[in-house]
N, CA, C and O atoms as a GROMACS GRO file, in nm:
protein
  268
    1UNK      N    1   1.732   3.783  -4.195
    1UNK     CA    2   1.676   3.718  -4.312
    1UNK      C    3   1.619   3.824  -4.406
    1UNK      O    4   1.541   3.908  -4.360
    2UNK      N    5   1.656   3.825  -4.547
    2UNK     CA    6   1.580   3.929  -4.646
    2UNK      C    7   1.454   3.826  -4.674
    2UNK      O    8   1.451   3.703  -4.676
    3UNK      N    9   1.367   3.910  -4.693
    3UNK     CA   10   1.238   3.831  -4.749
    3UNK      C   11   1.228   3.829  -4.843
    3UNK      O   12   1.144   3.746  -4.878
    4UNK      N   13   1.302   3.916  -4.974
    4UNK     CA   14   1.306   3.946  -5.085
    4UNK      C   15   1.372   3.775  -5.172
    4UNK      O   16   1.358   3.759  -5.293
    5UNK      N   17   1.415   3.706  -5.115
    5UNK     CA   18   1.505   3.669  -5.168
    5UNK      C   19   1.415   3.485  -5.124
    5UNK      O   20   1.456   3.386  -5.185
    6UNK      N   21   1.305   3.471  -5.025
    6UNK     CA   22   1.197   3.420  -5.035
    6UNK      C   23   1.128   3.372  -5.141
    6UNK      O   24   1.135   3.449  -5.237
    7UNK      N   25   1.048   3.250  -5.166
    7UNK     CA   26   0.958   3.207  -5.269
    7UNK      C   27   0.875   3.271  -5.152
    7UNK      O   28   0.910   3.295  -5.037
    8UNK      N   29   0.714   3.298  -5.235
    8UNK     CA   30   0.613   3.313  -5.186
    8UNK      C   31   0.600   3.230  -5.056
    8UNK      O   32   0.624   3.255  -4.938
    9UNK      N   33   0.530   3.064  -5.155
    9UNK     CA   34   0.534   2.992  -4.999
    9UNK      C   35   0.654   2.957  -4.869
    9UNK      O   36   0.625   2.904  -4.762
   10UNK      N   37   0.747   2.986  -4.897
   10UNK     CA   38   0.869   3.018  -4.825
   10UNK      C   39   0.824   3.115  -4.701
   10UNK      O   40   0.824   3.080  -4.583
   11UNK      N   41   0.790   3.231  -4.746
   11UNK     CA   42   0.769   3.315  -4.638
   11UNK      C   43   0.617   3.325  -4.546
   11UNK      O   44   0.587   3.374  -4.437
   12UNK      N   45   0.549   3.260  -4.643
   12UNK     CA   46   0.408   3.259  -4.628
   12UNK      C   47   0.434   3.130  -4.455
   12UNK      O   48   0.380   3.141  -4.344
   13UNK      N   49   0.530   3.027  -4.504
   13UNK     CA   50   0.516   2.940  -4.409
   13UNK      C   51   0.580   3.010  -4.260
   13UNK      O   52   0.544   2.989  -4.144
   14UNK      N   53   0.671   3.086  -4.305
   14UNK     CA   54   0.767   3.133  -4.182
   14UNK      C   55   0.686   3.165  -4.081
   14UNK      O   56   0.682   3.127  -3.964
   15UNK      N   57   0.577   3.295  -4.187
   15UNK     CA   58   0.466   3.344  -4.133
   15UNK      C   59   0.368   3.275  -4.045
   15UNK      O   60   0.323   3.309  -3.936
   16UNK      N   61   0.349   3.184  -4.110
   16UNK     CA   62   0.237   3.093  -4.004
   16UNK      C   63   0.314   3.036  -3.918
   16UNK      O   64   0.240   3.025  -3.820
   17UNK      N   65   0.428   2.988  -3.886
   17UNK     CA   66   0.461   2.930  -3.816
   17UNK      C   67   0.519   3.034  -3.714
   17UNK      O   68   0.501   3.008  -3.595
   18UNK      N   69   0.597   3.164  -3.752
   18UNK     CA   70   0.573   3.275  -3.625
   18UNK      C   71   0.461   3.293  -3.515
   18UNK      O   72   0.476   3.314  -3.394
   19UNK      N   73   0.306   3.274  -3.613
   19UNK     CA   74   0.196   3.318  -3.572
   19UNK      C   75   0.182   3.228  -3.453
   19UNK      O   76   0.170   3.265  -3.336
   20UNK      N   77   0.186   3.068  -3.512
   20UNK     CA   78   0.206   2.978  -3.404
   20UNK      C   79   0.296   2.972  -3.289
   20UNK      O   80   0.249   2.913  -3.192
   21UNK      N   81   0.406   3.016  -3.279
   21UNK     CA   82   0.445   3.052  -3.186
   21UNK      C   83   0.387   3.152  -3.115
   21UNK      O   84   0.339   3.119  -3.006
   22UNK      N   85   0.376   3.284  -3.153
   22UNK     CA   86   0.306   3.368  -3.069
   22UNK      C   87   0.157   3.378  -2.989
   22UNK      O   88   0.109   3.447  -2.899
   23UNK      N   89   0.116   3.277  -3.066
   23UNK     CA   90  -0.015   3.222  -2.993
   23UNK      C   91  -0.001   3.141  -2.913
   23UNK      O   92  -0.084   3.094  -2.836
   24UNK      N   93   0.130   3.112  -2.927
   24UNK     CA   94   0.136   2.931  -2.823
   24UNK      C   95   0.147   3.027  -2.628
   24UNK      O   96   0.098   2.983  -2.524
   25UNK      N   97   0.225   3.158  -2.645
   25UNK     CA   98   0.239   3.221  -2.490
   25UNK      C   99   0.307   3.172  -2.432
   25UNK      O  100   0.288   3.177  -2.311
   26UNK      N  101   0.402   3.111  -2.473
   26UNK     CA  102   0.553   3.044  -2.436
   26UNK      C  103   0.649   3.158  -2.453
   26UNK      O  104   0.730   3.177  -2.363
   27UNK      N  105   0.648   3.243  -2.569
   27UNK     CA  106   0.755   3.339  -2.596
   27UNK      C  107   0.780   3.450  -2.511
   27UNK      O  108   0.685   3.515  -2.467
   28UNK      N  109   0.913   3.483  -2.479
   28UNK     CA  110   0.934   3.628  -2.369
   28UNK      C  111   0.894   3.708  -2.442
   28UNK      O  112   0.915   3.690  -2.562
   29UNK      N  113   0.823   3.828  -2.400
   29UNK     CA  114   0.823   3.921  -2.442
   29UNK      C  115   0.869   4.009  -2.548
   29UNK      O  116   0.806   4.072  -2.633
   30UNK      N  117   1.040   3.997  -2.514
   30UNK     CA  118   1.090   4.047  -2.574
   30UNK      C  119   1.103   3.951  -2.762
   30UNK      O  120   1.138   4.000  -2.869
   31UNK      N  121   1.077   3.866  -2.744
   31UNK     CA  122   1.070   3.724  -2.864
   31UNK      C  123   0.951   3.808  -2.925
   31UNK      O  124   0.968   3.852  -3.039
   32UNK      N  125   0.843   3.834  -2.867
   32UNK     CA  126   0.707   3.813  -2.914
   32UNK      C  127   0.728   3.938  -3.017
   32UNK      O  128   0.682   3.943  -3.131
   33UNK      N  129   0.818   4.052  -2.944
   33UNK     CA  130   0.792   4.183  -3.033
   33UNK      C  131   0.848   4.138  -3.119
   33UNK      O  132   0.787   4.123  -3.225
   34UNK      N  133   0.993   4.096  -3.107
   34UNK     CA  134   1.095   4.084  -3.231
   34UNK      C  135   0.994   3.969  -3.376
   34UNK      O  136   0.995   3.990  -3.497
   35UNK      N  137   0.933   3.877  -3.314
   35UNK     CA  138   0.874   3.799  -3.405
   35UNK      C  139   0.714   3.866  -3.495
   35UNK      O  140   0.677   3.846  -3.611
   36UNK      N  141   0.651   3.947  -3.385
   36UNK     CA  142   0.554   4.059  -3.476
   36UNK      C  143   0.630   4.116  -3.553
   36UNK      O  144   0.589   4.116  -3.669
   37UNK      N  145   0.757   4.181  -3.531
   37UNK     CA  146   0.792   4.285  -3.625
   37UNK      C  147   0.837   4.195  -3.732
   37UNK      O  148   0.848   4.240  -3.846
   38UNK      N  149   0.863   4.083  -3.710
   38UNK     CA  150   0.925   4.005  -3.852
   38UNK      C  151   0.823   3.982  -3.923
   38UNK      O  152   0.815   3.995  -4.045
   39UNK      N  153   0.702   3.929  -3.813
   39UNK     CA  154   0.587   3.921  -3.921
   39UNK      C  155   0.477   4.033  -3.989
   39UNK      O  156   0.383   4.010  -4.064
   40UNK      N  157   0.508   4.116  -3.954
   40UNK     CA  158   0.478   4.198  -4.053
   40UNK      C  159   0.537   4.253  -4.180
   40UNK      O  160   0.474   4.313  -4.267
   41UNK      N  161   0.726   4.212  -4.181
   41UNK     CA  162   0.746   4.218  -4.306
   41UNK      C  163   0.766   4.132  -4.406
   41UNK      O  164   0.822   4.137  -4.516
   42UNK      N  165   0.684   4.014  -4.316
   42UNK     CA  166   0.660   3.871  -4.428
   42UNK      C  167   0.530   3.879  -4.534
   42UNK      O  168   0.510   3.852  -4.653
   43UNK      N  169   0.415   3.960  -4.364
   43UNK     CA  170   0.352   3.991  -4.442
   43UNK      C  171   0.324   4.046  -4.562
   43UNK      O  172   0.253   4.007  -4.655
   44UNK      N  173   0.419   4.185  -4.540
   44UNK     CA  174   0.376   4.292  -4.638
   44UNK      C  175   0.442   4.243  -4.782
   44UNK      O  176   0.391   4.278  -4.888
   45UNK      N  177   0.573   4.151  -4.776
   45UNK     CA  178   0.600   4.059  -4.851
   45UNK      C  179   0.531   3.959  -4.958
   45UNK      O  180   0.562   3.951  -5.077
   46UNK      N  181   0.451   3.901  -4.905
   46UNK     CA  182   0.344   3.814  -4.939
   46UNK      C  183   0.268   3.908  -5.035
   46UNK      O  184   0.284   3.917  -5.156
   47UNK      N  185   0.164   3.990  -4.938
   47UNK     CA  186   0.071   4.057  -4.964
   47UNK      C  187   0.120   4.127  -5.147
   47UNK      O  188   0.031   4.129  -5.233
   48UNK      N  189   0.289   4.185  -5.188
   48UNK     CA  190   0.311   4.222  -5.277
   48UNK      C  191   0.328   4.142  -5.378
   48UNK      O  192   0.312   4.164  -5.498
   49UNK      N  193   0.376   4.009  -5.302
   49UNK     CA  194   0.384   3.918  -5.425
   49UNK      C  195   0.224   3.851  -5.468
   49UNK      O  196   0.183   3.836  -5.583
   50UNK      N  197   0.187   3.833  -5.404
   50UNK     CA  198   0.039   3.842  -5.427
   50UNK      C  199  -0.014   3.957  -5.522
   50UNK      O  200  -0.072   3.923  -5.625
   51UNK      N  201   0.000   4.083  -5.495
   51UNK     CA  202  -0.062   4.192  -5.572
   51UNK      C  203   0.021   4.151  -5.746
   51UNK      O  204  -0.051   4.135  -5.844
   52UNK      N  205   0.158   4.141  -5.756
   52UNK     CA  206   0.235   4.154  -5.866
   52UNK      C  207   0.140   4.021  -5.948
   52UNK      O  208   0.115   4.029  -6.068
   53UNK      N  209   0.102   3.921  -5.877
   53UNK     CA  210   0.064   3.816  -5.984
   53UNK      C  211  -0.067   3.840  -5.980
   53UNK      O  212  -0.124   3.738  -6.020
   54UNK      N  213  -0.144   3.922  -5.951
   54UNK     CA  214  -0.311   3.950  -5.989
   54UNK      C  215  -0.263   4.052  -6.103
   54UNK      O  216  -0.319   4.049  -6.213
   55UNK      N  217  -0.149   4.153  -6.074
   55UNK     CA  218  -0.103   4.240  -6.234
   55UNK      C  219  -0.085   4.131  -6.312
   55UNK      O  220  -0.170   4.125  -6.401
   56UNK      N  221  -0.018   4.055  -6.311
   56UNK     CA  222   0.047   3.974  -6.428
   56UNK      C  223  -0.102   3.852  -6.468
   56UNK      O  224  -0.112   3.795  -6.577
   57UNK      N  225  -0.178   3.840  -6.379
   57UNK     CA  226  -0.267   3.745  -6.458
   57UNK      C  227  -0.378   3.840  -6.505
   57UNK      O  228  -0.428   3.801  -6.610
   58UNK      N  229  -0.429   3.948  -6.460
   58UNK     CA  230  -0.495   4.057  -6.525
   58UNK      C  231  -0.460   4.062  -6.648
   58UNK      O  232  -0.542   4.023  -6.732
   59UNK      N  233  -0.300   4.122  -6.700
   59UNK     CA  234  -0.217   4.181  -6.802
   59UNK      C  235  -0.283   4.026  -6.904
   59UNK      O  236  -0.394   4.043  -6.955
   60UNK      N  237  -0.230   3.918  -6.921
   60UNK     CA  238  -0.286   3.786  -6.949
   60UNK      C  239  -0.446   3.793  -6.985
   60UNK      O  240  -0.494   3.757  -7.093
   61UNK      N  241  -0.489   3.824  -6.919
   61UNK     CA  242  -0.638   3.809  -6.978
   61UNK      C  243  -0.679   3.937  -7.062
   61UNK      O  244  -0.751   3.915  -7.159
   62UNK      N  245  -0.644   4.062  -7.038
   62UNK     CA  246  -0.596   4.176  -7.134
   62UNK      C  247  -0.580   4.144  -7.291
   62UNK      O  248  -0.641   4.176  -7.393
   63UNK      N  249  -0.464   4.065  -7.260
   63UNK     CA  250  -0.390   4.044  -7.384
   63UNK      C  251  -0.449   3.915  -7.447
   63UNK      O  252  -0.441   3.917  -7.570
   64UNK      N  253  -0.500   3.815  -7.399
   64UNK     CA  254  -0.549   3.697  -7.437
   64UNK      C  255  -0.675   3.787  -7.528
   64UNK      O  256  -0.670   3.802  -7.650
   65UNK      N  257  -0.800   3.848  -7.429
   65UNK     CA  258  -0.900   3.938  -7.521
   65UNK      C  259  -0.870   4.016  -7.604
   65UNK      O  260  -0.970   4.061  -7.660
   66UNK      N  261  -0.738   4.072  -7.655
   66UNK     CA  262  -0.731   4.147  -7.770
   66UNK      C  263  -0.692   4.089  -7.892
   66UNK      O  264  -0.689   4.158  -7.993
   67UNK      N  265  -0.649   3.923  -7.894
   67UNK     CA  266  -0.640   3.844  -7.962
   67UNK      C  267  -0.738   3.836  -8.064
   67UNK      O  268  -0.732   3.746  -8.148
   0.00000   0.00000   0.00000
């Protein structure tokens, strides 16, 4: 799966619902790594699309005050 290609809440949900699994202690081992490592690049996913729209609503209030 690319995450790039994700809406925000798209991946945001994948995310929680990985988490839930890995908390549940049902998963082999080998599941648990493969599903951390996914969730960390949902995370870091998120986390950017998150950063890009605090730029873009910053830039917005920037530009709204120089009005």
């Amino acid at each position: 799966m690319e995450e790039n290609k994700l809406s925000f809440e798209e991946a945001y949900k994948q995310l929680t619902e990985l988490v839930k699994k890995m908390e549940s202690g049902e998963m082999p081992l080998a599941d648990s790594v493969a599903a951390y490592e996914q969730g960390i690049k949902l995370k870091a996913y998120c986390e950017q699309m998150l950063k890009e729209a605090e730029l873009k609503i910053e830039t917005l209030k920037v530009s709204s005050t120089q009005e």
